[in-house]
N, C-alpha and C positions, 0 to 999 in steps of 0.2 A: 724064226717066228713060230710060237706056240697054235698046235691045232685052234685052239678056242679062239686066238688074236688074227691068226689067218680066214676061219669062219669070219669073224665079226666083221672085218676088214672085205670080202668078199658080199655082206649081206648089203653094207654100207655104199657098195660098188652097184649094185644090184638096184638098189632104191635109190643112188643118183641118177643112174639112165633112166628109173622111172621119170622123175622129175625133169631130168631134160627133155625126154618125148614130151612130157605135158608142157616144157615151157615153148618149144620151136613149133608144134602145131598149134597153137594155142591162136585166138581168133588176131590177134596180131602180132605176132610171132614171125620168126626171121622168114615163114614161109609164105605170108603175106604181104611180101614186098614184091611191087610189082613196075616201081621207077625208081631212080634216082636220076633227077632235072636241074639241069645248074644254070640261074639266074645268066651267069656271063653265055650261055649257049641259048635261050630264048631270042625268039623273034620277036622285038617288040611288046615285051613282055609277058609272052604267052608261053603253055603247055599246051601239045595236044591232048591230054589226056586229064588236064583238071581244067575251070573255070577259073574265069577272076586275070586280074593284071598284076605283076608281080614285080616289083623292083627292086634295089638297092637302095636304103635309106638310110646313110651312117653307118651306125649302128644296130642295122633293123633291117628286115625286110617289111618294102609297102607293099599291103593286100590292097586292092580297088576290086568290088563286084556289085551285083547288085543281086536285089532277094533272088529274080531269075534265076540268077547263076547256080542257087541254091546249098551256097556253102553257109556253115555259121560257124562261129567263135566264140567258146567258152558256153556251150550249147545256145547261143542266138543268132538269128538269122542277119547275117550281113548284109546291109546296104550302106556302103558307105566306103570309108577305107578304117583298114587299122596295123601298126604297126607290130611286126612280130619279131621277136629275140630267138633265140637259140632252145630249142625246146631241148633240154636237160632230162627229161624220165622218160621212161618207155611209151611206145608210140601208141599205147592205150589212151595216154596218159596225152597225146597233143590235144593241141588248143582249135585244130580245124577240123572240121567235118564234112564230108563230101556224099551224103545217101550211105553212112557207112563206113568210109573210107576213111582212113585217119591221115592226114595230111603236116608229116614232120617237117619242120625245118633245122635245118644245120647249116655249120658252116666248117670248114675244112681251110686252112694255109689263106686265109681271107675269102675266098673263094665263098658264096651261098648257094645252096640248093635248097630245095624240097626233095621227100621222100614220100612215096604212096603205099598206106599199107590197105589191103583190100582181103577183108576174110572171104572173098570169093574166088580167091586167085587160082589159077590152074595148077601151081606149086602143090599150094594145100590140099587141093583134093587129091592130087595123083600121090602125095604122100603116103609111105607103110610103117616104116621104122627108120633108125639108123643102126646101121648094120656097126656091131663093135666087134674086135678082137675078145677071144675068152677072158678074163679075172687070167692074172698071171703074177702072184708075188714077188716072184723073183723083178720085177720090173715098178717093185718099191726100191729104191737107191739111196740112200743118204749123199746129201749134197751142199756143199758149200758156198755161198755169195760173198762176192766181193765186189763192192761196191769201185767204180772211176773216180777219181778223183774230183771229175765234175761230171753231168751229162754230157749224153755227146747225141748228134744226129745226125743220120747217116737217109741218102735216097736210094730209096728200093724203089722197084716194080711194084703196083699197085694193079690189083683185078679188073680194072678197067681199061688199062695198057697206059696208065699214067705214073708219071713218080713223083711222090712224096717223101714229105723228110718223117723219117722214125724215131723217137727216141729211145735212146738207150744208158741205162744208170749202172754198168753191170756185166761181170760176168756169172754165170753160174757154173762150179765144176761136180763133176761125178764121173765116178767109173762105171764102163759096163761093157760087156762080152772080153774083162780082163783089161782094157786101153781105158785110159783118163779124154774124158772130152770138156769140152767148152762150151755154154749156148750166153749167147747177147740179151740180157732181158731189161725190161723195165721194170720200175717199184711201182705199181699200181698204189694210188690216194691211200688205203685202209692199209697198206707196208706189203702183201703180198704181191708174189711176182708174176710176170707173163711172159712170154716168148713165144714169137712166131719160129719154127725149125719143120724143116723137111730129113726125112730117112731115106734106108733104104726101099721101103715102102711104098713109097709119095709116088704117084701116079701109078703105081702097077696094083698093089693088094690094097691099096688107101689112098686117099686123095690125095692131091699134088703136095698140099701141107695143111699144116693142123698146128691149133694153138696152146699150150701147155701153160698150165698155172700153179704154181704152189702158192702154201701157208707162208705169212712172214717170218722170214728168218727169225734167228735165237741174235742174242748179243752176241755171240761169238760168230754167227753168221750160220749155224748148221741148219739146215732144213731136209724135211722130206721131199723127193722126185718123186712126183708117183705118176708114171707115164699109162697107169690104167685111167686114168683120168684125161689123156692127151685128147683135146677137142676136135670136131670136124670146124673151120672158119663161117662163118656167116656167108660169107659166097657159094659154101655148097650148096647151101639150100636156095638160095636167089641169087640168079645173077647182076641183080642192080647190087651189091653191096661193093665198097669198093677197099676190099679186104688186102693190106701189105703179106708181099711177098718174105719170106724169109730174109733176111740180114744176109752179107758177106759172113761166113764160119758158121752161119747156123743150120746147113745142111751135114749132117752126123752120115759118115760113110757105113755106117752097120745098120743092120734093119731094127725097125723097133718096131715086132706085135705085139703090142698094147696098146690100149685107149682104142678110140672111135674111128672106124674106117670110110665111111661113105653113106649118104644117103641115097636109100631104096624107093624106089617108085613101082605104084601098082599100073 
């Protein structure tokens, strides 16, 4: 790699951790998550921590509140009931409102919860940075995908001590420290890839594990690794997230400093 390509490559590294600090602190950002509530664990269809009766409906979950309660939907005040789908875009972007509070819904293996994002969470404020490994080129790789012959899904450990099924469309191969390895990944919607993998790293100089993404492959399948990019998961920074543990083969026995190591608290 040419000084000027390595610069530009380093500058470009520099302005993504910009952007990722601004997008995890950000007023509902992963660090304002302060539940994750699941309909089948409700009493009677209650949360301690939000208002309103909360059910199973279909296809839906039913809201029952009244203006008391003080929630609204689609900025108006609820009295009544109304039925809610799967909120799809970021939890700025949900349909309930709680004094602030952004109140997601999801559903996971059929299973529905709610999620509480609150820009006043203890997370947020005790936030400083995320602590990353230095800009290190050599930990750009040339890598190739090869795709399964069909998906496949496999149950891992899940951050909540639950397991879920994974998918995986995939291997990814690269060499590094001289040895060929393999990591299990998924084709994310827009063709690029994701992978959950732990190193040698993973619980001692960096968290347990970390999520890595490249660009969509070539027709030939060749793509960039670039493990200066490798993620902290959503769970570091809140523990309601209910973030998949690494695959079977996708713990790499060599260390890898690069990408993102841990979040720092003041």
């Amino acid at each position: 790699m040419s000084t000027d390509t390595g610069n530009d490559a380093r500058q470009q590294w520099k302005t993504w951790r910009e952007e990722r600090t601004e997008t995890v602190c950000a007023p509902y950002g992963p660090l304002s998550l302060t539940g994750t509530y699941w309909l089948a664990d409700a009493t009677e269809g209650r949360f301690p921590a939000i208002p309103g009766h909360w059910t199973e409906d279909g296809d839906a979950v039913l809201l029952t509140a009244t203006a008391a309660d003080g929630l609204t939907v689609d900025g108006r005040p609820l009295n009544g009931e109304v039925r809610l789908g799967v909120d799809k875009g970021p939890a700025a972007a949900a349909r309930v409102d709680y004094g602030g509070r952004k109140i997601l819904v999801l559903r996971r293996e059929g299973l529905w919860a709610v999620r509480v994002f609150d820009p006043g969470s203890a997370g947020r404020r005790a936030f400083t940075a995320i602590d990353a490994f230095e800009y290190d080129e050599d930990w750009v790789l040339p890598g190739v995908f090869r795709p399964y012959d069909g998906s496949r899904r496999v149950q891992v450990e899940n951050a909540d001590g639950r397991e879920r099924g994974l998918g995986l469309d995939g291997e990814l191969t690269f060499t590094a420290a001289g040895s060929a390895f393999a990591l299990q990944v998924a084709v994310e919607v827009d063709g690029t890839l994701w992978a959950v993998f732990a190193d040698g790293t993973s619980g001692d100089t960096s968290y347990r594990f970390r999520f890595l993404r490249t660009p969509a492959p070539g027709v030939d399948g060749r793509v960039a690794v670039d493990f200066n990019h490798a993620l902290l998961p959503p769970c570091a920074f809140a523990d309601h997230f209910i973030c998949p543990f690494p695959p079977p083969g996708n713990t790499l026995p060599i260390a890898v400093p690069a990408g993102e190591r841990r979040v720092l608290v003041g």
